[in-house]
Steps between C-alpha positions, in 0.01 A plus 500: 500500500618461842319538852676838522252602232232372678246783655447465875324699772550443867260598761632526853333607910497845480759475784674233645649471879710225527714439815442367847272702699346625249127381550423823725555668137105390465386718731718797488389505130115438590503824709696700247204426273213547734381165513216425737389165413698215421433126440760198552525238281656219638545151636416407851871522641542868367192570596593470846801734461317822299596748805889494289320666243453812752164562314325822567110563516282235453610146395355180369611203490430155275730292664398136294694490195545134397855393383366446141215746508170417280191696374305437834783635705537805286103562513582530906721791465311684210160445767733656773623743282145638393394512890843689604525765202878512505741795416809238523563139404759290668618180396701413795656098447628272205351524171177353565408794730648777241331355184140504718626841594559632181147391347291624797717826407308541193140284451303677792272745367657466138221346353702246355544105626757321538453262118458859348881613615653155464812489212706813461379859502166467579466670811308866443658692798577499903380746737650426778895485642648140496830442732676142485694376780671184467549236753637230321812490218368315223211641267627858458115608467567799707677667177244321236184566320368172491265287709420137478194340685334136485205423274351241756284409184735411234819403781701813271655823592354827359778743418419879486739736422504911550704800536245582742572234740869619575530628831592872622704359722684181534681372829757254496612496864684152512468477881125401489631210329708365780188316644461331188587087588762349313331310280305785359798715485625209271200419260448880428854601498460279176234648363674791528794311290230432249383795413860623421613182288176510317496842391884463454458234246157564327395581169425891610836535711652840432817647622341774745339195703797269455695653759266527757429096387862417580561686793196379656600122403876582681316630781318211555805285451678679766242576721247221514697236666594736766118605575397104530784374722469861765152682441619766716789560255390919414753507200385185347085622569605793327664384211217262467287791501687684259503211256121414541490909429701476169221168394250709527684716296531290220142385466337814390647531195648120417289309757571081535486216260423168560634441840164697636268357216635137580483581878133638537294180482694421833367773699158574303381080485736379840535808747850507490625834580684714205862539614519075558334440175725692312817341651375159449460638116848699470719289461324287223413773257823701552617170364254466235605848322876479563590375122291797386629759755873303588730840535177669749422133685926476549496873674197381722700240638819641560275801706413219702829359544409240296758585186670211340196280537466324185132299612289808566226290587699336785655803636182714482289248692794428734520865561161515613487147689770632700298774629234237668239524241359234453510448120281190388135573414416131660623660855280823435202250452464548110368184403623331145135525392473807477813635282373462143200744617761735678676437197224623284413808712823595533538497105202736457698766712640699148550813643832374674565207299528663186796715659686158563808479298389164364224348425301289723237280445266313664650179541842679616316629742388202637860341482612781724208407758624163480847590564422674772231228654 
């Protein structure tokens, strides 16, 4: 049996404007559908910049979205949401501020909380319209239908997953990225990398994701050096865009492997943000699979101009070092103490690790911490 035999269903925005300019889409669309009442979800920057949304009627906004958003911060929204009475939901930033976005899209007034919709399908409905605007080029969230937030409790990320969190509309206008600093534009740019080369190479890769997988990765590898060395480059922003676009792509039917699972604990138990702590990770587990998934792991590098590279290891984490990211856990204030529980938590995460294209076990894990210390 091959993966062409393999069933798969792909759930998309019901429309998506991509281009630069394109963020007055939001509001042209809001008044074709009679909205009156919108709330903003978003972090404090874009919350200072709503008016490009050209909202009409009356709008609310929750401006304090936290880079790696937990249960408390999500209970702020919902409470806003619940005073406001919403028609529309915006998530207007990174993915932080769209995964918040897409959750107080559907638990006001549903009757359901938020461990009743966590895991896949669980979600009973959504009443009102959800629009996703992106702001940064790394997550993809705007075309997704999951959302991650913080148990504060446990230190783990809760994972729900719903055809009724994918936005109406999605806006990818890559000129709201051109504020984004450099090394932001660098840490994310390889998350969006991630996504790609983990749904390229995992267990569930199929052949009608593959090629948005690849392209994505080439766009990166083209693009992403450009972006870091001249933020006001528009091409590069928008083939950054377009590539973080084509991530989010892949992870509603593939989703990531262990390059996520093994970069969690970072962000969940040490604060660091997403994008970083999955380019400190990249390198080491595109490594670790490469003898299961060589012919996949040798196209990812030659995307990235990396072909002939016979250490992947080296050339991945040169790749990314080259970029300014800083890439040792030590200099992100990880302390060696803590890996074997990072290590543990991270091997509990089975809903991406068992996609990985080899397995990995607990003390693996913790080499690769160690590695990267």
């Amino acid at each position: 049996m091959t993966n062409l035999l393999h069933p798969i269903e792909i759930d998309r925005p019901t429309r998506i404007a991509y281009g630069p300019g394109l963020v007055a889409t939001v509001g042209q669309w809001a008044r074709e559908k009679g909205i009156a009442r919108s709330l903003v979800i978003a972090d404090a920057f874009n919350a200072a910049r709503i008016d490009l949304l050209g909202l009409p009627g009356e709008v609310t906004v929750f401006g304090e979205v936290k880079p790696e958003p937990d249960i408390p911060n999500l209970d702020a929204a919902l409470a806003i949401a619940l005073r406001a009475q919403p028609q529309l939901v915006i998530g207007f930033g990174g993915g932080s501020a769209m995964d918040l976005a897409k959750l107080v899209a559907v638990l006001p007034g549903s009757g359901q909380t938020l461990p009743e919709v966590v895991g896949p399908e669980k979600v009973a409905g959504r009443r009102v319209a959800l629009v996703q605007v992106a702001t940064t080029s790394g997550t993809g969230s705007e075309a997704g239908s999951r959302a991650l937030v913080t148990d504060p409790a446990t230190q783990n990320k809760l994972a729900v997953q719903s055809r009724h969190m994918i936005a109406d509309l999605a806006v990818v206008d890559p000129d709201l990225t051109l504020t984004v600093p450099r090394a932001v534009t660098a840490a994310t740019g390889v998350d969006a990398l991630a996504h790609c080369a983990e749904a390229f190479t995992s267990r569930k890769a199929h052949p009608l994701i593959d090629l948005y997988a690849l392209e994505g990765i080439r766009l990166v590898g083209r693009f992403l050096g450009r972006a870091v060395a001249d933020g006001g480059d528009r091409e590069a922003r928008a083939g950054l865009a377009l590539a973080s676009l084509y991530g989010g792509f892949c992870l509603g039917p593939v989703n990531t492997t262990a390059g996520h699972a093994v970069a969690y604990p970072l962000g969940t138990r040490h604060h660091i943000a997403h994008g970083l702590a999955c380019a400190v990770i990249f390198p080491h587990t595109l490594a670790f699979n490469a003898p299961a998934t060589p012919e996949k792991t040798a196209l990812i590098l030659d995307a990235l101009g990396l072909g002939g590279a016979t250490d992947v290891l080296a050339a991945s984490h040169g790749y990314c070092a080259a970029l300014g990211i800083e890439m040792r856990l030590s200099g992100l204030g990880v302390p060696e103490s803590d890996l074997p529980t990072m290590a543990e938590e991270a091997h509990a995460i089975r809903r991406l690790l068992d996609n990985n294209p080899r397995e990995m076990s607990r003390e693996q894990i913790l080499g690769i911490y160690r590695a990267a210390l």
